[in-house]
C-alpha positions in Angstrom: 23.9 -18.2 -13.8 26.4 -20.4 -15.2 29.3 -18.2 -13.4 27.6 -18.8 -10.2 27.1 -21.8 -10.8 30.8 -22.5 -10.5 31.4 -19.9 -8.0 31.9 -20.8 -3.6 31.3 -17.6 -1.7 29.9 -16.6 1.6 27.0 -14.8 0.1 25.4 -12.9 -2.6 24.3 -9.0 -1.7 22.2 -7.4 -4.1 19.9 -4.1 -4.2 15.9 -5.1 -4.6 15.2 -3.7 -7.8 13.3 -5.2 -10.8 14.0 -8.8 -11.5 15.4 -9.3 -8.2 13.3 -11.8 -6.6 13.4 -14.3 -9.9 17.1 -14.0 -9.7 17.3 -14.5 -5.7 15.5 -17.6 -6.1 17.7 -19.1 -8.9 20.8 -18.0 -6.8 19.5 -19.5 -4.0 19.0 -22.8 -5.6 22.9 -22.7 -6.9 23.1 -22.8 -3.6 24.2 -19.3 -2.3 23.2 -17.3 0.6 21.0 -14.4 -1.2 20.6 -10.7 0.7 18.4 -8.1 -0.9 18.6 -4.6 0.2 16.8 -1.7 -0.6 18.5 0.8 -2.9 17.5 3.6 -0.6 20.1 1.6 1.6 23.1 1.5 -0.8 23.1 5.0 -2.0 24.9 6.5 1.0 27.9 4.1 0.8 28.5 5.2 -2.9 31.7 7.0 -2.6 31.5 9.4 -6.3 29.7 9.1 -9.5 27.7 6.3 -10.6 29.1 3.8 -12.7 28.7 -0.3 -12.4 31.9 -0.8 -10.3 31.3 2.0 -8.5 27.4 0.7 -7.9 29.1 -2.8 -7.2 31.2 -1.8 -4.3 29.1 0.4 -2.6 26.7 -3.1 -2.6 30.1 -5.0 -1.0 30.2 -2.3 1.7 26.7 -2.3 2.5 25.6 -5.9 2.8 28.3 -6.9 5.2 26.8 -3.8 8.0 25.9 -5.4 11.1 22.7 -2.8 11.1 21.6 -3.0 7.6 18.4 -4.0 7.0 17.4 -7.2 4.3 14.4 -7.9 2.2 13.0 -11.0 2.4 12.6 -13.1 -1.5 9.3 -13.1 -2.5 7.5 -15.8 -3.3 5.8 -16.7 -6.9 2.4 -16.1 -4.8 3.5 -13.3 -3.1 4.5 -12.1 -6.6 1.6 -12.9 -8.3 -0.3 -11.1 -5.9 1.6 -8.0 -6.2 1.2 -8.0 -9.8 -2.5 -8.1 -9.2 -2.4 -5.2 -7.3 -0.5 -2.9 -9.4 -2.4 -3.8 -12.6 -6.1 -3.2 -10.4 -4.6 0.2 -9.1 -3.5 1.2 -12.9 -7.6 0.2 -13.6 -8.7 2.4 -10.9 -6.1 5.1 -11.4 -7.6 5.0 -15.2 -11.0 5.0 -14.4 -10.8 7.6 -12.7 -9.1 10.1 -15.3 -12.3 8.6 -17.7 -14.5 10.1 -14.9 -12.8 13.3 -14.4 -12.7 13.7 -18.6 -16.4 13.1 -18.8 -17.0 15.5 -16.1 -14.7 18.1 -18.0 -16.3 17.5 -21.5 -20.1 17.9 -20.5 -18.6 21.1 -18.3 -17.3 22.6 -21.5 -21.2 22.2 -23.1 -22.9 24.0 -19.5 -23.5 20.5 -18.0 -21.9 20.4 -14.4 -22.3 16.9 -12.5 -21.0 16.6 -9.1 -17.6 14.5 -8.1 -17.6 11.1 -8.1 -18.1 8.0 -10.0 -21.6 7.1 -9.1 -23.3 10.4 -10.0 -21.5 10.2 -13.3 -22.7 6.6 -13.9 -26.2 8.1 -13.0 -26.0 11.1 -15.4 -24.9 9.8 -18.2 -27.3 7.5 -19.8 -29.8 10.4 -19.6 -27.8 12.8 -20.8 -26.6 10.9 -24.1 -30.6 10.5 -24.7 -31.6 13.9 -23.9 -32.2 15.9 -27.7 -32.1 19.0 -25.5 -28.6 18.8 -24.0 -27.8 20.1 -27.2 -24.7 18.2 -27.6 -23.5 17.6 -31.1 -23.0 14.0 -32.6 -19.2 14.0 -32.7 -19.6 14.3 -29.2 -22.2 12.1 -28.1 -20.2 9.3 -29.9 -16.9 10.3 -27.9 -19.0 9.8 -24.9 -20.8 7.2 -25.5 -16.8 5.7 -26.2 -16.3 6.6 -22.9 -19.1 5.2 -21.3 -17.9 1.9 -23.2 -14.9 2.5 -21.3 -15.7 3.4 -18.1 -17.8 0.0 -18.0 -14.8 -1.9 -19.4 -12.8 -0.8 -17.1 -15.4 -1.4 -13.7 -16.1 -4.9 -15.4 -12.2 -5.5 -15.0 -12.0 -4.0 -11.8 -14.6 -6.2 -10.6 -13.0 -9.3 -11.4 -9.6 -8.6 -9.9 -11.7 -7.2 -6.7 -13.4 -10.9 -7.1 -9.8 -12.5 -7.4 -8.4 -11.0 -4.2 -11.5 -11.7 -1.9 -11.1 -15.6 -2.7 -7.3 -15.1 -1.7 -8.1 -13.6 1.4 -10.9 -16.2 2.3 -8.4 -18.8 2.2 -5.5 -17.8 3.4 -5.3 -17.8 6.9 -3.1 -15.2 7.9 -5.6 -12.6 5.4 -8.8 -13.7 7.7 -7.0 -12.8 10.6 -5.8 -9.5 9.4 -9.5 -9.0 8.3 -10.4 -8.9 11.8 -8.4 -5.4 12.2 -11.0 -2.4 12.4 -10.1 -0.8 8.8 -8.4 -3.5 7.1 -10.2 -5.5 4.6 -9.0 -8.1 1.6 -7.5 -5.6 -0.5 -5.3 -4.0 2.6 -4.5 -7.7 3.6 -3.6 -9.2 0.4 -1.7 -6.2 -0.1 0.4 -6.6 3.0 1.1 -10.0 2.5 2.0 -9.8 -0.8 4.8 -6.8 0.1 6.1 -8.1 3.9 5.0 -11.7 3.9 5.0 -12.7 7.6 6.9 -9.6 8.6 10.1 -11.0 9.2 11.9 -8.6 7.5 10.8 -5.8 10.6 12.0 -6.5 14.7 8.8 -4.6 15.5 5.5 -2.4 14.8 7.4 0.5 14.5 9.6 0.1 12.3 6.9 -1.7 9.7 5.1 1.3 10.5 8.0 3.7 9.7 9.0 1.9 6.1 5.7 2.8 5.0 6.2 6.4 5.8 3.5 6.5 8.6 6.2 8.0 11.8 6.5 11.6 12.0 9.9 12.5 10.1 12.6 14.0 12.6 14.3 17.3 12.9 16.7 17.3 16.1 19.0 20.1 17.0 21.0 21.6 19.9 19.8 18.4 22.2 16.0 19.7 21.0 13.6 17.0 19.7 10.9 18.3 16.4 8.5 16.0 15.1 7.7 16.7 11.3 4.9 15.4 8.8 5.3 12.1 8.2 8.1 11.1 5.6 6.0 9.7 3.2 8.6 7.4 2.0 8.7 3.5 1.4 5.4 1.8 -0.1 2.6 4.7 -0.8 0.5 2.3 -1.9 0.0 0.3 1.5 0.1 4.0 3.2 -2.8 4.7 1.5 -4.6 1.9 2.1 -4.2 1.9 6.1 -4.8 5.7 5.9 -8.3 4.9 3.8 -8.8 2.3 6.3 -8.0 4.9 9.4 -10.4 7.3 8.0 -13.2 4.7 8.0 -12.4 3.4 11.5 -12.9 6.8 12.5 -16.6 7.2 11.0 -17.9 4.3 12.2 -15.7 3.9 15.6 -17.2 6.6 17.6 -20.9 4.7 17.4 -18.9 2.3 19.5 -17.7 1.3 23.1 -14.1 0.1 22.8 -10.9 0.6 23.8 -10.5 1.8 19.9 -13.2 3.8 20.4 -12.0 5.8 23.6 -8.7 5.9 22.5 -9.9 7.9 19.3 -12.2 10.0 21.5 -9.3 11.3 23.7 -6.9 12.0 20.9 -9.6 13.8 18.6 -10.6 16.6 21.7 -6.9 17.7 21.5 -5.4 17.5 18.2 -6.7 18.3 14.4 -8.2 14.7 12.3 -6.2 14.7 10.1 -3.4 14.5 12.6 -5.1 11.6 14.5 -5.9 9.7 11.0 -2.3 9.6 11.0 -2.0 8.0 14.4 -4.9 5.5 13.9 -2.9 4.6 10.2 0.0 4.0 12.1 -1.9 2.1 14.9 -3.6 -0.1 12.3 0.0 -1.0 11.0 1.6 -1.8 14.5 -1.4 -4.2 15.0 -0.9 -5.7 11.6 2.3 -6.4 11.4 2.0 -8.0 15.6 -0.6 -10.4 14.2 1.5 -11.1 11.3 4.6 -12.0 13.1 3.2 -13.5 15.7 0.9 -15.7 14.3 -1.9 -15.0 16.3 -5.7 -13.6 16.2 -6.4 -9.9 16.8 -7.7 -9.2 20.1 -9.4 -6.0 20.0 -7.8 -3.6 23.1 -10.2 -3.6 26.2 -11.5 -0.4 27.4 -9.8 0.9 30.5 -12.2 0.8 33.1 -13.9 -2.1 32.0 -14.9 -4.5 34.7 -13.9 -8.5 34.1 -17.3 -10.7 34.9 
């Protein structure tokens, strides 16, 4: 900072990496016209092995490309946010494996409970009070440990869950993202806290592609393939809009909307999973247009509809 400090240049490129955004800021009140780039951006202009001049020039090259694409600084809220996010989805992630290890444990002992949380939560109370399970007491106190755990863990869960749905009832631009069929405070928070106001993309698409939601590309001899999707970029948002696609779909086709219609013709030709693709990366091109251009969702109109 203090070199900086003393230092007159056009402007500062830097890869987005850990410890970025704090130091974007502090450059940026020096003074200094900050550009973060994603590393996934640099690589190709390193020219041989990696070393820190080697890293640092490859940087040079890369933020003065007319095409190359920035990252907007986040802001302490944004960041804040984020942080949030990624200590909730460690809880889930961990809850989870406390599940699936008292599911493997009673399994070992000829007790089999179905998947999921809730029929574990259900089980288990009887089952550590049943003298017939025939469960030794070395056991019954590892899970009764890990009942302790699993409600530790829900408790926690619970709160940041609370935490996020106050942030999305007052911040304006969550309550309009709410409004999306499939997108609800966690997605919304979520999204602000990683793109802001969407700046950073010139259109749906391309939000839509940096979460790894556009079919990957494999064109040769002048012949056009579309792959899987590339799965790159944040996984975390991609699996919330795909969560959110997949409950679109199970409640959508109750209704009469241009959603609704739209998911009716594309399901009678192609597999679900294909078209809970599409609705993901429909959801995405519809959040990021209400993002960046400050304005409500309208819902899309069905075709033939008649205007009173």
């Amino acid at each position: 900072m203090h070199f900086t400090a003393n230092l007159k240049v056009d402007f500062i490129g830097m890869e987005a990496c850990g410890g970025a955004h704090f130091l974007g800021r502090a450059l940026r009140a020096q003074g200094h016209d900050v550009r973060l780039m994603p590393a996934q951006y640099v690589k190709p202009y390193v020219k041989t092995n990696k070393s820190d001049y080697i890293d640092a020039e490859a940087i040079a090259e890369a933020v003065v490309r007319p095409s190359m694409r920035f990252v907007p600084i986040k802001t302490d809220d944004q960041l804040d946010m984020q942080s949030l996010h990624r200590v909730r989805e460690r809880w889930v992630m961990r809850r989870t494996a406390v599940v699936n290890q008292i599911r493997g444990l009673l399994l070992e002992r000829g007790i089999t409970l179905r998947k999921g949380r809730r029929h574990v939560d259900q089980a288990l109370p009887g089952i550590l009070e049943d003298a017939d399970a025939r469960l030794s007491g070395a056991l019954r106190l590892l899970l009764a440990q890990l009942k302790l755990e699993l409600e530790q863990l829900t408790l926690r869960i619970g709160e940041a869950d609370a935490a996020i749905e106050k942030t999305a009832q007052e911040n304006d631009a969550c309550r309009r993202l709410i409004a999306i069929p499939g997108i609800g405070p966690v997605t919304a928070t979520a999204l602000i806290a990683a793109i802001g106001n969407g700046a950073a993309f010139h259109k749906g698409r391309e939000f839509a592609a940096w979460m790894g939601l556009v079919p990957r590309e494999h064109s040769t001899g002048g012949k056009q393939k579309l792959l899987g999707i590339s799965k790159r970029g944040n996984s975390y948002l991609r699996r919330l809009f795909v969560q959110g696609a997949r409950a679109v779909m199970r409640f959508q086709a109750k209704q009469s909307s241009g959603l609704s219609a739209w998911l009716a013709q594309l399901t009678s030709r192609t597999h679900h999973n294909i078209v809970t693709v599409a609705l993901a990366n429909k959801l995405a091109r519809m959040a990021w247009a209400v993002l960046a251009k400050d304005e409500p969702y309208r819902p899309p109109v069905l075709a033939n509809a008649v205007a009173p």
